[in-house]
N, CA, C and O atoms as a printed pandas DataFrame, in Angstrom:
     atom_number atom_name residue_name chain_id  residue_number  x_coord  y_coord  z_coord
0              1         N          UNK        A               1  -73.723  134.429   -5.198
1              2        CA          UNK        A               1  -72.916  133.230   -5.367
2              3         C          UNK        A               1  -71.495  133.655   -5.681
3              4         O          UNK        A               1  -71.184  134.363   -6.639
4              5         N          UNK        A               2  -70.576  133.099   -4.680
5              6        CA          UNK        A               2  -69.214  133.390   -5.447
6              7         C          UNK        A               2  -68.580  132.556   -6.472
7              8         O          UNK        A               2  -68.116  131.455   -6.174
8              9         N          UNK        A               3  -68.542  132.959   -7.503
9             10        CA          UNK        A               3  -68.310  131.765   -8.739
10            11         C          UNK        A               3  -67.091  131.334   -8.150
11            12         O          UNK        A               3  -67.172  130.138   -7.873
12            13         N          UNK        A               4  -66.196  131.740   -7.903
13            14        CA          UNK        A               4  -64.441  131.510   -7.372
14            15         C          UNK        A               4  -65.037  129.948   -6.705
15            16         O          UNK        A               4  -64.192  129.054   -6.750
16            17         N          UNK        A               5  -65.987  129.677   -6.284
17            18        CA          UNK        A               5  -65.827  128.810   -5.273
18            19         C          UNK        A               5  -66.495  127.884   -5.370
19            20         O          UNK        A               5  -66.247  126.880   -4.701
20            21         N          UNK        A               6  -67.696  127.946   -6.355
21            22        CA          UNK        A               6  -68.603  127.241   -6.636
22            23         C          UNK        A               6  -68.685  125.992   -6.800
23            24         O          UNK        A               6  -69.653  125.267   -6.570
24            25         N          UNK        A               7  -67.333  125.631   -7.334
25            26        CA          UNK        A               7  -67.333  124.064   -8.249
26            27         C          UNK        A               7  -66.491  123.658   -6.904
27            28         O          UNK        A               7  -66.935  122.627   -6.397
28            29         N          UNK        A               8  -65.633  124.099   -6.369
29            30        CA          UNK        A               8  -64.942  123.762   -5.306
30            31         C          UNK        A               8  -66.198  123.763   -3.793
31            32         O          UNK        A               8  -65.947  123.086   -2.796
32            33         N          UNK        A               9  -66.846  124.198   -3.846
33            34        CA          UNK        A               9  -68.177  123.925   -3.146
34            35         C          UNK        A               9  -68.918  122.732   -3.059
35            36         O          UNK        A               9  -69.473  122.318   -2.041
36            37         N          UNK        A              10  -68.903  122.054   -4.460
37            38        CA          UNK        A              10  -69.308  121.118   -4.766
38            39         C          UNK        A              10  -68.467  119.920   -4.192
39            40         O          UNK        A              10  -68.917  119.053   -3.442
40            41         N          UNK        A              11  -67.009  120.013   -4.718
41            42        CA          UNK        A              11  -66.348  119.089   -4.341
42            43         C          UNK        A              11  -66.213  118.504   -3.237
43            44         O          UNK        A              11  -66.083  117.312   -2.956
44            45         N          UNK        A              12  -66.271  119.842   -2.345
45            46        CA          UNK        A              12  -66.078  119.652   -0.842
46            47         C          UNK        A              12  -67.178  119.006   -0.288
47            48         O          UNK        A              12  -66.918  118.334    0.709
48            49         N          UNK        A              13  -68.635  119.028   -0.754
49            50        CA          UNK        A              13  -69.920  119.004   -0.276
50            51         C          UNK        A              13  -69.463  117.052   -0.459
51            52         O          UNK        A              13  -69.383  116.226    0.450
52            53         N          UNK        A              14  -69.262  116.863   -1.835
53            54        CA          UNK        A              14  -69.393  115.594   -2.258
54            55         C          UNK        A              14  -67.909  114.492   -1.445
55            56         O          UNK        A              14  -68.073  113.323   -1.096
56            57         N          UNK        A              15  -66.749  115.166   -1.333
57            58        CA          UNK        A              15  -66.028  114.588   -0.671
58            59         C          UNK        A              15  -67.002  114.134    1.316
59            60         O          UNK        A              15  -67.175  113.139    2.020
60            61         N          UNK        A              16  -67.308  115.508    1.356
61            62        CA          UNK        A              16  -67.961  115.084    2.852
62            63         C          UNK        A              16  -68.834  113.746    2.950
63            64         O          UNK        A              16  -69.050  113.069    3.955
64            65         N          UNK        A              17  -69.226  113.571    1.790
65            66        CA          UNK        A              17  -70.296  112.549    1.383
66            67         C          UNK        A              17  -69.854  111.293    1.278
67            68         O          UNK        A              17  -70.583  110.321    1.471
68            69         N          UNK        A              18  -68.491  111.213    0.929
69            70        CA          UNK        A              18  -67.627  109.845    0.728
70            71         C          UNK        A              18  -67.748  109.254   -0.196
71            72         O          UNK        A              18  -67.678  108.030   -0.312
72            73         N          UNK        A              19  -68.082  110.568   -1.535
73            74        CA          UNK        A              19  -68.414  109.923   -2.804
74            75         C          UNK        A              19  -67.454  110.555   -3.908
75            76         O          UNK        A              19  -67.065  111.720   -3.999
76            77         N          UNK        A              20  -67.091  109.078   -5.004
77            78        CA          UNK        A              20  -66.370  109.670   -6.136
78            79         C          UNK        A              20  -67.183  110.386   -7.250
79            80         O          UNK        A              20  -68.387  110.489   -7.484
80            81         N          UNK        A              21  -66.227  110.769   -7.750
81            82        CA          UNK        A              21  -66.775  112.224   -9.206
82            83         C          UNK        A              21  -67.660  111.171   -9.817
83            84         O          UNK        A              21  -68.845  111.482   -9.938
84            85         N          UNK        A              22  -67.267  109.921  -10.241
85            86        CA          UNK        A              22  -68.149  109.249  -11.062
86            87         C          UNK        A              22  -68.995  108.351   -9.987
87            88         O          UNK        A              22  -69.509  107.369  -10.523
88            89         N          UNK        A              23  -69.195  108.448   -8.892
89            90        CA          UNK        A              23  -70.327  108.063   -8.264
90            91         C          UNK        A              23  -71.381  109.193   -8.378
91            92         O          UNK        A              23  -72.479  108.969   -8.888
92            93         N          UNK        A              24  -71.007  110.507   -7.861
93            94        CA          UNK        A              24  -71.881  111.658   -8.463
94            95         C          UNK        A              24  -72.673  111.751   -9.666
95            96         O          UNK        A              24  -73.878  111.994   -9.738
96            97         N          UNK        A              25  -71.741  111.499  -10.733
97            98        CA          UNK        A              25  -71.920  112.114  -11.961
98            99         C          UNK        A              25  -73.121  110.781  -12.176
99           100         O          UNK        A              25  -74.003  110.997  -13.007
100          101         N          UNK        A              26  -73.137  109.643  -11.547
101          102        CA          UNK        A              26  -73.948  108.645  -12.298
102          103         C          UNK        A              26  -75.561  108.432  -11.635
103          104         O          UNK        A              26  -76.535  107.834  -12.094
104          105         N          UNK        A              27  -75.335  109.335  -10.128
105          106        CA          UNK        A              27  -76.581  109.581   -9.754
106          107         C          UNK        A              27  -77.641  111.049   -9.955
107          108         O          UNK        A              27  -78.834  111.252   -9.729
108          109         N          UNK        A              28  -76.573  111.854  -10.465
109          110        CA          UNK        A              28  -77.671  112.576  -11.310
110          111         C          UNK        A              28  -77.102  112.749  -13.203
111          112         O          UNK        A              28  -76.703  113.707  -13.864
112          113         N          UNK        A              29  -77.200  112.151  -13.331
113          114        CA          UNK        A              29  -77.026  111.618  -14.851
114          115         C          UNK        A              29  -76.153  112.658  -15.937
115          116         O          UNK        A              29  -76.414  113.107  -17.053
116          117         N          UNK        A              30  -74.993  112.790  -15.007
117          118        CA          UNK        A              30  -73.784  113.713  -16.377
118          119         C          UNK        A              30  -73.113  112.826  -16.187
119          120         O          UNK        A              30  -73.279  112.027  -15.266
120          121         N          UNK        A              31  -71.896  112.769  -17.315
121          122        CA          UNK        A              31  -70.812  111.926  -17.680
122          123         C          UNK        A              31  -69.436  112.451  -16.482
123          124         O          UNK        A              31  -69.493  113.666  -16.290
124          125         N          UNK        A              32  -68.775  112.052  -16.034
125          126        CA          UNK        A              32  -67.661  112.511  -15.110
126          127         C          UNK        A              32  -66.839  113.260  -15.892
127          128         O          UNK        A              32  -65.804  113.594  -15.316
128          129         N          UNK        A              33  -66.964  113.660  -17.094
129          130        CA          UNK        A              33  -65.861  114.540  -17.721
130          131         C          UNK        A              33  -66.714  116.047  -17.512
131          132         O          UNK        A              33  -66.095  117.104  -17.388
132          133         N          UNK        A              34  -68.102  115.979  -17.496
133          134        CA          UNK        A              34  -68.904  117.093  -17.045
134          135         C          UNK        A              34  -69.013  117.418  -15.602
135          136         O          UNK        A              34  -69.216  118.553  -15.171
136          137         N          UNK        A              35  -68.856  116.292  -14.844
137          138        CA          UNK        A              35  -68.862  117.165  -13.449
138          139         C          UNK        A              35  -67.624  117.562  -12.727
139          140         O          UNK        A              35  -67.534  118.309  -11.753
140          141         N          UNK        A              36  -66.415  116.754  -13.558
141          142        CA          UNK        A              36  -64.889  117.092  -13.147
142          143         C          UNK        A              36  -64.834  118.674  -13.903
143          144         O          UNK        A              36  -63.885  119.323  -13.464
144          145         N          UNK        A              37  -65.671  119.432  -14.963
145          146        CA          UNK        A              37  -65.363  120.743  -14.913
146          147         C          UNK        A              37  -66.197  121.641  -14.479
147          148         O          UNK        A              37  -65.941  122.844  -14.538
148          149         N          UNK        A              38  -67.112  121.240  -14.071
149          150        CA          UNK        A              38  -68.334  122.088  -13.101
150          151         C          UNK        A              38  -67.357  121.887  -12.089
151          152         O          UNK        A              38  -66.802  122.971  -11.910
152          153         N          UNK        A              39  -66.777  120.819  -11.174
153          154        CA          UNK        A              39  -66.116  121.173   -9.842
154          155         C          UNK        A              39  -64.584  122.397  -10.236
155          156         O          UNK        A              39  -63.772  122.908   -9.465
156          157         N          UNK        A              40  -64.709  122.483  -11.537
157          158        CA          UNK        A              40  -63.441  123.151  -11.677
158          159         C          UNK        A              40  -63.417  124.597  -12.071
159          160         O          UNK        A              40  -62.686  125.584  -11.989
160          161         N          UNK        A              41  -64.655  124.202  -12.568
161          162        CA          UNK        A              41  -65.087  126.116  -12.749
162          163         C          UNK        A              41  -65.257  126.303  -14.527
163          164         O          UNK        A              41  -65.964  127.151  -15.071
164          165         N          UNK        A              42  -64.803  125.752  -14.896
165          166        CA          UNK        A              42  -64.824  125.662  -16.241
166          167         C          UNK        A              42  -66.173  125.554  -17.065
167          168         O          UNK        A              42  -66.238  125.975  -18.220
168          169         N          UNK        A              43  -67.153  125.020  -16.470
169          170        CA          UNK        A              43  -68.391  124.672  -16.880
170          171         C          UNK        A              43  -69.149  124.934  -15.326
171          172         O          UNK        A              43  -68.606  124.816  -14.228
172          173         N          UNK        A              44  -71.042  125.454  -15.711
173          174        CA          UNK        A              44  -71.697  125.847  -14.763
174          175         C          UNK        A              44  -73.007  124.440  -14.827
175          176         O          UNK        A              44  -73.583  124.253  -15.899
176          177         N          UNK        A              45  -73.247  123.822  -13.966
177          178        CA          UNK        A              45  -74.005  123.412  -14.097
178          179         C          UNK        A              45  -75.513  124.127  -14.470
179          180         O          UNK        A              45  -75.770  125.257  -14.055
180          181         N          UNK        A              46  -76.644  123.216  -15.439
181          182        CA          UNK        A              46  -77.939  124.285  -14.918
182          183         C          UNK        A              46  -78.772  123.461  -14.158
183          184         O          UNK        A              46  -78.902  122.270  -13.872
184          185         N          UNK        A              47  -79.415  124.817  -13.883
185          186        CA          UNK        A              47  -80.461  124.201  -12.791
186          187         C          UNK        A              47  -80.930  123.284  -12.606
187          188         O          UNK        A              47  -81.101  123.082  -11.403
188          189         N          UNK        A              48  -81.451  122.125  -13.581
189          190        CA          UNK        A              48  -81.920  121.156  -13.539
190          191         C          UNK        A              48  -81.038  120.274  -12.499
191          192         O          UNK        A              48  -81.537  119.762  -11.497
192          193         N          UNK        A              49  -79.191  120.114  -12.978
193          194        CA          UNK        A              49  -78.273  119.452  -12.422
194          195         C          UNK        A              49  -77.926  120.293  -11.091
195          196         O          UNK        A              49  -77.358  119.597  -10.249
196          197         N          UNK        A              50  -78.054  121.096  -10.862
197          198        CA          UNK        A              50  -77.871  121.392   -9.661
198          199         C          UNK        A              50  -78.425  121.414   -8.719
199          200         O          UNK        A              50  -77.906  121.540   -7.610
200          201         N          UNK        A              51  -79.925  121.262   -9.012
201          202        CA          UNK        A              51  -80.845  120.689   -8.157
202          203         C          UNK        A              51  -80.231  119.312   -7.849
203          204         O          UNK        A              51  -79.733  118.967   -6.777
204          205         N          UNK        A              52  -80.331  118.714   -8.776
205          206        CA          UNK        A              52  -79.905  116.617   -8.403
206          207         C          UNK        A              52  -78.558  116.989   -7.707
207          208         O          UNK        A              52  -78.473  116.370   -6.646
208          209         N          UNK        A              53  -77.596  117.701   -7.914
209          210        CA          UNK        A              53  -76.355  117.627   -7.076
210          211         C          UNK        A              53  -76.835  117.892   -5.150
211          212         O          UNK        A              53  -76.483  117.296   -4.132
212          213         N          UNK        A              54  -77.619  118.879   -5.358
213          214        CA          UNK        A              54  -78.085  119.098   -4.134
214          215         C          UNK        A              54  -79.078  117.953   -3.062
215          216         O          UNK        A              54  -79.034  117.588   -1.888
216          217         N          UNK        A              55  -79.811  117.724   -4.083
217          218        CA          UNK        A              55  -80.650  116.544   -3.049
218          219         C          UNK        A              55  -79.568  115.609   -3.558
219          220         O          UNK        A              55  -78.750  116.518   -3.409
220          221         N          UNK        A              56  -78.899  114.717   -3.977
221          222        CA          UNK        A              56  -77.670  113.856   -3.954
222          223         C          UNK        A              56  -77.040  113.550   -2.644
223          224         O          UNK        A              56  -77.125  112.537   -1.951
224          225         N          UNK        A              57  -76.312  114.783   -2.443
225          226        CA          UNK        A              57  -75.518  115.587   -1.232
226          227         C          UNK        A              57  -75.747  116.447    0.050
227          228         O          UNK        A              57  -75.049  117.021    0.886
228          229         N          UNK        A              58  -77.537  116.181   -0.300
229          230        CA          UNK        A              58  -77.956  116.734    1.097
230          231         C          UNK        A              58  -78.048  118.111    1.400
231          232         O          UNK        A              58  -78.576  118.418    2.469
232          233         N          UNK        A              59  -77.639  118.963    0.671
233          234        CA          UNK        A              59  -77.418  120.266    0.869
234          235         C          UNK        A              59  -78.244  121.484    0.427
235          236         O          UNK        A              59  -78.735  121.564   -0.699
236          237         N          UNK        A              60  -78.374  122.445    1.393
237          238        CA          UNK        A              60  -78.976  123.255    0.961
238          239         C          UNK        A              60  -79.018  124.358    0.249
239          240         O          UNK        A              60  -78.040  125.069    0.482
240          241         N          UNK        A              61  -79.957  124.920   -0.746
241          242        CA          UNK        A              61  -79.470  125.929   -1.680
242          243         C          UNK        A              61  -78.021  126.882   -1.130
243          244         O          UNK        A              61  -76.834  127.018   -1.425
244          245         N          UNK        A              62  -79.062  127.412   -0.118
245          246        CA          UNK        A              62  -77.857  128.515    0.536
246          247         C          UNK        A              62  -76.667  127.882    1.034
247          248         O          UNK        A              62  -75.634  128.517    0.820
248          249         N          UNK        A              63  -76.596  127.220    1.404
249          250        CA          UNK        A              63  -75.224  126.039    1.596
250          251         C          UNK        A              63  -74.307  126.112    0.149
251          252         O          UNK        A              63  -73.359  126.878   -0.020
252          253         N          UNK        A              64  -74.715  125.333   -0.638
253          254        CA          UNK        A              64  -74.080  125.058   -1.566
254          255         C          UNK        A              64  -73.801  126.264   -2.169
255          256         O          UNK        A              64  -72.593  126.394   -2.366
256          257         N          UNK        A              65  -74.717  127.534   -2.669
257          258        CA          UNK        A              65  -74.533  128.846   -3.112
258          259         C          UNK        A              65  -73.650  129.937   -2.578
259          260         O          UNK        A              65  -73.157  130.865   -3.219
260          261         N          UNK        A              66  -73.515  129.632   -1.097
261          262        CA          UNK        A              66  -72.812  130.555   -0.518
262          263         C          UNK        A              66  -71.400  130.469   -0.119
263          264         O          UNK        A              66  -70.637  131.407    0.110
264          265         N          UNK        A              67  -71.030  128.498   -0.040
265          266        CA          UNK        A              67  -69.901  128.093    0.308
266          267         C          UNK        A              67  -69.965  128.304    2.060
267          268         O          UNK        A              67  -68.872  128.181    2.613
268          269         N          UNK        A              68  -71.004  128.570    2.842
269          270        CA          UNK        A              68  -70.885  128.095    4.141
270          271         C          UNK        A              68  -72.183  127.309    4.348
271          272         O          UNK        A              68  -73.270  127.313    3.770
272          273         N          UNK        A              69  -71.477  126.376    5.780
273          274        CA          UNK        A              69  -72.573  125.661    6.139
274          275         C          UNK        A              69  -72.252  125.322    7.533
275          276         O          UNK        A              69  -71.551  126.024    8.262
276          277         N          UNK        A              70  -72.808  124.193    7.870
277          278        CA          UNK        A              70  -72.785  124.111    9.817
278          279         C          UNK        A              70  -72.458  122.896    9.129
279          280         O          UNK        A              70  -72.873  122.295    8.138
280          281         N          UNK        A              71  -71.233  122.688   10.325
281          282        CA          UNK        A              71  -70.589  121.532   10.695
282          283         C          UNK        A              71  -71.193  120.504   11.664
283          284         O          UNK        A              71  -71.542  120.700   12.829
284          285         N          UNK        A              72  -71.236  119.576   11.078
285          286        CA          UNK        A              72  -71.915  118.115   12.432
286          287         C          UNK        A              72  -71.164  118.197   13.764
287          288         O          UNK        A              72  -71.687  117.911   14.841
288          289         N          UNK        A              73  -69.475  118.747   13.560
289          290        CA          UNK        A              73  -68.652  118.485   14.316
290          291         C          UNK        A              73  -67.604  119.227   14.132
291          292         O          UNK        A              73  -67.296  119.398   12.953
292          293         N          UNK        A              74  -66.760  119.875   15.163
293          294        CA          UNK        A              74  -65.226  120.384   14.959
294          295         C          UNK        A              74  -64.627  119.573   14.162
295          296         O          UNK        A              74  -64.575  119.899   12.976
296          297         N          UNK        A              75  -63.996  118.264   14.607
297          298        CA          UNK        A              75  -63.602  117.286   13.382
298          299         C          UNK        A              75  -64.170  117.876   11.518
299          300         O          UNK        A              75  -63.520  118.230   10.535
300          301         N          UNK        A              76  -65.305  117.758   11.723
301          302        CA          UNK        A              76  -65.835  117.957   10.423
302          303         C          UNK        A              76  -64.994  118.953    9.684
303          304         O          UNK        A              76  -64.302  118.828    8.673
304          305         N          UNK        A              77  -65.232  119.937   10.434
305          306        CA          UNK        A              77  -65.287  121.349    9.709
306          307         C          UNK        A              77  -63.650  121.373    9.405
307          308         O          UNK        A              77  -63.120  121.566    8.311
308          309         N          UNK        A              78  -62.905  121.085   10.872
309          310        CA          UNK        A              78  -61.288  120.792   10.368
310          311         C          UNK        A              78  -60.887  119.954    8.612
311          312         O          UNK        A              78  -60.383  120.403    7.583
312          313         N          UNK        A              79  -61.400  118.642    8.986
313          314        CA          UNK        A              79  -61.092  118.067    7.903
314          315         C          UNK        A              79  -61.550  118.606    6.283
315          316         O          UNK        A              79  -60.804  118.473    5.313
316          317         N          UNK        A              80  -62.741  119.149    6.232
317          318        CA          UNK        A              80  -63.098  119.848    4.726
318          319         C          UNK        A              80  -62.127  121.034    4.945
319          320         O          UNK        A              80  -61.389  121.035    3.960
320          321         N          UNK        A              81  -61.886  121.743    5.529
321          322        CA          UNK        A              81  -60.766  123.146    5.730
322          323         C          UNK        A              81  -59.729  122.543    5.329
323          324         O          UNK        A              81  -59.049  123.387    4.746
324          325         N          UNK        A              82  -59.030  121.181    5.303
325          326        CA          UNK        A              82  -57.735  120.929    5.095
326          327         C          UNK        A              82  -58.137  119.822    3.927
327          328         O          UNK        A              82  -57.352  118.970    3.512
328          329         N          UNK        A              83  -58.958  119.923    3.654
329          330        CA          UNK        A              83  -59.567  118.565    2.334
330          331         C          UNK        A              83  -59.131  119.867    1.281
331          332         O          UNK        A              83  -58.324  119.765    0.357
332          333         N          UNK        A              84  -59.857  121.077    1.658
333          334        CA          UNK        A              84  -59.341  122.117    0.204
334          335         C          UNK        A              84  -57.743  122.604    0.002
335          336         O          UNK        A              84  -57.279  123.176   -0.985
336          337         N          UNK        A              85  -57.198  122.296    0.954
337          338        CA          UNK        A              85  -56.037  122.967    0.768
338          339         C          UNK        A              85  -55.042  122.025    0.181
339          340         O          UNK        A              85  -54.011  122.522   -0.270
340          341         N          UNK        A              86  -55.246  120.422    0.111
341          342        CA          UNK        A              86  -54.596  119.090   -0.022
342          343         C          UNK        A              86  -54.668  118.797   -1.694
343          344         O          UNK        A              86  -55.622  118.371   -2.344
344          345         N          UNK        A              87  -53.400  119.155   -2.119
345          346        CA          UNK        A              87  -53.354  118.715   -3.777
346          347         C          UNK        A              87  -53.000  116.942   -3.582
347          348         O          UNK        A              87  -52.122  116.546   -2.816
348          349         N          UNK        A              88  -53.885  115.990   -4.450
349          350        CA          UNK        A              88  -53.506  114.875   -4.524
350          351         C          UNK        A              88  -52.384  114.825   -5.705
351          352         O          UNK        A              88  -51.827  113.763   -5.984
């Protein structure tokens, strides 16, 4: 697992999803001040929550662990590539 990327793994997984931090955080049951620092690196989720992040978001261990995955679509893969690089 590359920690560097982990929480930013997440984000990206959950943006693809079309879901906010506190839509996340309320379907597997942390407060949004806990999953805004798991996406930040600051805090690790455990296993328990990272399981629910995963079936949540569809994704698979090695997906989410490794920071690659298969794209539905060129589109796709463009837009999360430029979703990480975009400071709001």
């Amino acid at each position: 697992m590359n920690d560097k990327h982990f929480g930013p793994n997440i984000q990206t997984f959950r943006k693809l999803k079309g879901m906010k931090q506190q839509e996340l955080a309320d379907a597997i049951g942390i407060n949004l001040q806990s999953l805004s620092k798991i996406e930040r690196g600051v805090y690790y989720p455990t296993f328990e929550t990272l399981e629910k992040i995963m079936v949540v978001l569809e994704v698979a261990p090695n997906e989410m662990l490794s920071g690659t995955w298969k794209f539905a679509s060129h589109i796709e893969k463009e837009v999360c590539q430029r979703g990480r690089t975009i400071k709001c």
